[in-house]
C-alpha positions in Angstrom: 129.0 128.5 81.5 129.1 126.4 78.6 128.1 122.9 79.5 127.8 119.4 78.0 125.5 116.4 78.8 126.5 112.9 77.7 123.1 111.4 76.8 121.9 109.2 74.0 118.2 110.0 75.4 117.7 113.8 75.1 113.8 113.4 76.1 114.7 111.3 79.0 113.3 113.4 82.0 116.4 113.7 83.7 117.7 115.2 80.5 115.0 117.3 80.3 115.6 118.3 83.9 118.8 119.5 84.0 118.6 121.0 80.9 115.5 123.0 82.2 117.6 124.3 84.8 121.4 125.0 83.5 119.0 127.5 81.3 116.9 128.9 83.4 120.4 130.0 85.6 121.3 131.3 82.3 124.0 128.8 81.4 124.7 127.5 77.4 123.8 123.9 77.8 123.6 120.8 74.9 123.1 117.6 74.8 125.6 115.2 73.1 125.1 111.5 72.0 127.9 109.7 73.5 128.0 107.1 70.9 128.4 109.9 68.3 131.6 111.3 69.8 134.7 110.5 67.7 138.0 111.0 68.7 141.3 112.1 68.0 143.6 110.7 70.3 146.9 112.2 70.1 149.6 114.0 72.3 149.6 117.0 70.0 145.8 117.9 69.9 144.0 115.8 71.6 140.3 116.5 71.2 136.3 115.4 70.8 134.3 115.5 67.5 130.9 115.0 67.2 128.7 114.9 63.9 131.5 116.2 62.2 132.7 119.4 64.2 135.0 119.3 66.7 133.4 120.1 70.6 135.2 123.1 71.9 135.4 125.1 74.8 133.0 123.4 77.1 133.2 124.2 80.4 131.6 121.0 82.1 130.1 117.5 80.7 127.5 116.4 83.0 127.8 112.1 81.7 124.5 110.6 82.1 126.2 107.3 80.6 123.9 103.8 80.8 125.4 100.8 81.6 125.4 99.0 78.4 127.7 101.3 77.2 130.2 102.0 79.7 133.4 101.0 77.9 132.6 103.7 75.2 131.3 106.1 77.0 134.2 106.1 79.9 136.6 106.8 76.8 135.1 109.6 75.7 134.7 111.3 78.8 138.6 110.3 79.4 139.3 112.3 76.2 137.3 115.6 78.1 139.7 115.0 80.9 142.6 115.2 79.1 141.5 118.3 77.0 141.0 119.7 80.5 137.3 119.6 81.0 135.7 119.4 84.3 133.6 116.2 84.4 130.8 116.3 87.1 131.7 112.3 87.7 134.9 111.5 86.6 135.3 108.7 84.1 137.6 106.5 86.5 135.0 106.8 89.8 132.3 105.7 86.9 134.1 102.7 85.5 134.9 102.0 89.5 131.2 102.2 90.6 130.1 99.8 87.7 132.1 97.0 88.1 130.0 95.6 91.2 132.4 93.3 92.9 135.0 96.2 92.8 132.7 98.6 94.5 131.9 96.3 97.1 135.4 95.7 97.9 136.8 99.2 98.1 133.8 99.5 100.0 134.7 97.1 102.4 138.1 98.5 103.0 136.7 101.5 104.5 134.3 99.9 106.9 131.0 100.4 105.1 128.0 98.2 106.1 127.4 95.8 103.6 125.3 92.6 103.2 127.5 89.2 103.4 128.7 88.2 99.8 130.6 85.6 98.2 131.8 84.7 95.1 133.3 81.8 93.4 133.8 80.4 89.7 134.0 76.4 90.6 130.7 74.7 90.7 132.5 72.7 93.1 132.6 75.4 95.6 128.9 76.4 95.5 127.6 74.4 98.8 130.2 76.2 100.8 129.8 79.3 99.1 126.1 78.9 100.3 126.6 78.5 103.6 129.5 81.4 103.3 126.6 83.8 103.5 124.2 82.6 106.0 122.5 80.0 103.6 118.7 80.6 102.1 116.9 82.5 101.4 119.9 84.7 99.8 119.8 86.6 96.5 122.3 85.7 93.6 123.3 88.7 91.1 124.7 89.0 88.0 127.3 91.2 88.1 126.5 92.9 84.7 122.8 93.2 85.8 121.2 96.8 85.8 117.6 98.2 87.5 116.7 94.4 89.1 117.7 92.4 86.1 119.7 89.0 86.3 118.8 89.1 90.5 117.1 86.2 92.0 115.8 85.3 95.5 116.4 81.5 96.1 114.6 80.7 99.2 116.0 76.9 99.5 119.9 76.1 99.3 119.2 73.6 96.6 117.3 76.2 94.6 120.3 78.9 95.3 122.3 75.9 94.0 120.5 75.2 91.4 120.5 78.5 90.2 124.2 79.4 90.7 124.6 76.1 88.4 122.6 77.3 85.8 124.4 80.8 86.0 127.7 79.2 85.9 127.4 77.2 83.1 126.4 79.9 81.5 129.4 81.8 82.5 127.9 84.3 83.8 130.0 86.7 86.4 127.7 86.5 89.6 127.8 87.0 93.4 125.8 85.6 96.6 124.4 87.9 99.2 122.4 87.5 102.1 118.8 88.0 102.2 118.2 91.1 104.5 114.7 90.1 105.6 113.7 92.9 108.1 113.9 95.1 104.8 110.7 93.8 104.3 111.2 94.1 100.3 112.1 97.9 101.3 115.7 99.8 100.0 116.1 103.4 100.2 117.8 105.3 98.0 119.7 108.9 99.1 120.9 110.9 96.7 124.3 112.7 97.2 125.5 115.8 95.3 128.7 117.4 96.0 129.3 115.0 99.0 125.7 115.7 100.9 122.3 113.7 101.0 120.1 116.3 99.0 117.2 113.8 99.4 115.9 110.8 100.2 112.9 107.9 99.3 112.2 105.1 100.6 111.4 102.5 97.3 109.0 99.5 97.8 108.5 96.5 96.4 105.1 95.4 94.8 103.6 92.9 96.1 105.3 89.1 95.3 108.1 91.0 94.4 111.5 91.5 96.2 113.1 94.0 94.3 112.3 97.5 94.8 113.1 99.0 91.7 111.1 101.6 90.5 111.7 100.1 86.7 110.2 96.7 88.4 107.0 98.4 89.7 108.2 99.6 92.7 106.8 102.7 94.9 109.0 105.7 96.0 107.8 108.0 98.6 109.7 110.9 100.8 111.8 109.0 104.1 113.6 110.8 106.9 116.8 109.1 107.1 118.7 108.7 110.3 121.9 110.3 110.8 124.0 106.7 110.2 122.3 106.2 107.5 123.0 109.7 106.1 126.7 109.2 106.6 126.9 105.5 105.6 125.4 107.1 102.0 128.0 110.1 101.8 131.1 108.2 102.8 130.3 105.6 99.9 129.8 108.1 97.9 133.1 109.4 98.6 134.7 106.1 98.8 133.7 105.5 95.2 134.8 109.3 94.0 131.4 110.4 92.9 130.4 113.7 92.9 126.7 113.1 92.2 125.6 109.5 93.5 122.4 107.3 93.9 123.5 105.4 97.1 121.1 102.5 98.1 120.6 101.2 101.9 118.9 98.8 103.3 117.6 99.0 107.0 119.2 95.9 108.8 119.4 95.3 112.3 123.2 96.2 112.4 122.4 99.0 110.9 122.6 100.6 107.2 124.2 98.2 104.8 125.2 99.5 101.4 123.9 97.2 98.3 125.2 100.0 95.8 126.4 103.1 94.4 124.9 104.6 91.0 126.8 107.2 89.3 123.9 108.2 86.8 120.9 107.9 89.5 117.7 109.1 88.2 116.1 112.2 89.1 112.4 111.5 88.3 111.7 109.1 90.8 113.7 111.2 93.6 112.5 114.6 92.5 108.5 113.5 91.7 108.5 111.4 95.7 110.1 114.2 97.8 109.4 117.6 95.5 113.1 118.6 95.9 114.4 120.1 93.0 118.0 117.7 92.3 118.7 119.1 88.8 118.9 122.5 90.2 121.0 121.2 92.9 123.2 119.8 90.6 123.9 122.9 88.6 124.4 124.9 91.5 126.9 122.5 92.7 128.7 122.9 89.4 128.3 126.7 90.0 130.6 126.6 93.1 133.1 124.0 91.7 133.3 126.6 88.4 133.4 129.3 90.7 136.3 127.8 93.5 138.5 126.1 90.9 138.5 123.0 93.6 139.4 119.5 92.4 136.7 116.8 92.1 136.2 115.1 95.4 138.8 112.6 97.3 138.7 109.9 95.0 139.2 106.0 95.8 142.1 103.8 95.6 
């Protein structure tokens, strides 16, 4: 096959990765800069150019697209669609799972375990919207926030209101959630391809620190979900029309509640803490879907 990865960071190791491994199954495999993708949109020939050539006849364009560049990068993978190119994550379940306080609300519509949350835009409405989620400690996000960034733990109401104040007048877009404390500064983060938890780690926070991020010094190690857990993680997954997913749980006492779904998880983290190989999971997955001519999974409304 002839396949395509959307990626301004070509050294990045999950770049690296998958290309390692779409070549060792002896597939043709580059890596494209989405920001240097031009297009010709049209109803005639529609197509993709990129440092002057047009792209033609790939097979599959795997989008490792970062957050900051969503809008652009969504459009060009939209344009592979329409030129009839199988995207591994399609650019509608990526522009879906990015906008946070959409995700969480599909998400809610299908009965997934989440963390309360409330959002509001009045000042006026922030002592209720406080108390709306249990009161402090609760964590505030900004909804535009990526890898811990723009997410604070208030542990007194008037410092939650205090900060929502300060994020408000600063119009930023943010939300409220509860403050899961038997997490114990602990998230785990299962990785779905083709619709099934390949692997899972447990990340945790450093010490002082609340958010487990592995970009904010948190440690990942190899976890043994539970059976709930590993469904909670693959339903979202599908909720959100995701082929390949990063789902992160928490452990609560009601159970696993879903704080989000990545559609560009990293495999470094996931790959180094369990020693499962995910990029050649990946590839095989797109293997089968090359080989069955199936449809991208059942996609969200």
């Amino acid at each position: 096959m002839k396949i395509a990865i959307l990626s301004r960071r070509p050294n990045l190791y999950s770049t690296i990765r998958l290309v390692e491994e779409a070549k060792s199954r002896g597939h043709d495999i580059q890596v494209i800069n989405t920001l240097r993708c031009y297009m010709n949109i049209t109803s005639h020939k529609p197509s993709v150019h990129y440092r002057g050539a047009m792209l033609l006849d790939f097979d599959v364009v795997i989008p490792r697209i970062g957050a900051s560049i969503t809008f652009y990068g969504a459009a060009v993978l939209r344009q592979f669609e329409t030129v009839g190119t199988f995207t591994v994550n399609e650019s509608i379940a990526i522009t879906r799972s990015r906008d946070k306080l959409r995700s969480i609300q599909l998400l809610t519509r299908k009965d997934i375990g989440l963390p309360r949350t409330g959002i509001a835009h009045s000042p006026d409405d922030i002592n209720d919207l406080v108390a709306m989620v249990g009161g402090a400690p609760l964590v505030i996000k900004i909804l535009e926030g990526t890898q811990g960034i723009g997410v604070v733990l208030a542990e007194t109401n008037q410092a939650a209101k205090s900060v929502i104040e300060a994020f408000l007048g600063m119009k930023a877009h943010i939300m409220v959630q509860e403050y899961i404390k038997e997490a114990k500064g602990a998230d785990i983060r299962c990785f779905v391809v083709g619709g099934q938890v390949v692997a899972a780690m447990r990340r945790q926070a450093k010490p002082g620190e609340f958010r487990s991020n592995l970009h904010r010094g948190g440690k990942a190690s190899a976890i043994e979900i539970t059976e709930e857990e590993r469904m909670a993680a693959e339903k979202a997954a599908k909720i959100m029309g995701l082929n390949i997913a990063g789902v992160d749980l928490l452990r609560s006492k009601r159970g696993p509640l879903v704080m989000e779904v990545n559609s560009s998880p990293g495999l470094e983290g996931v790959e180094k803490a369990t020693q499962v190989n995910v990029a050649k999971l990946i590839i095989q997955f797109i293997e089968q879907k090359a080989e069955s001519g199936s449809d991208t999974v059942e996609r969200g409304r």
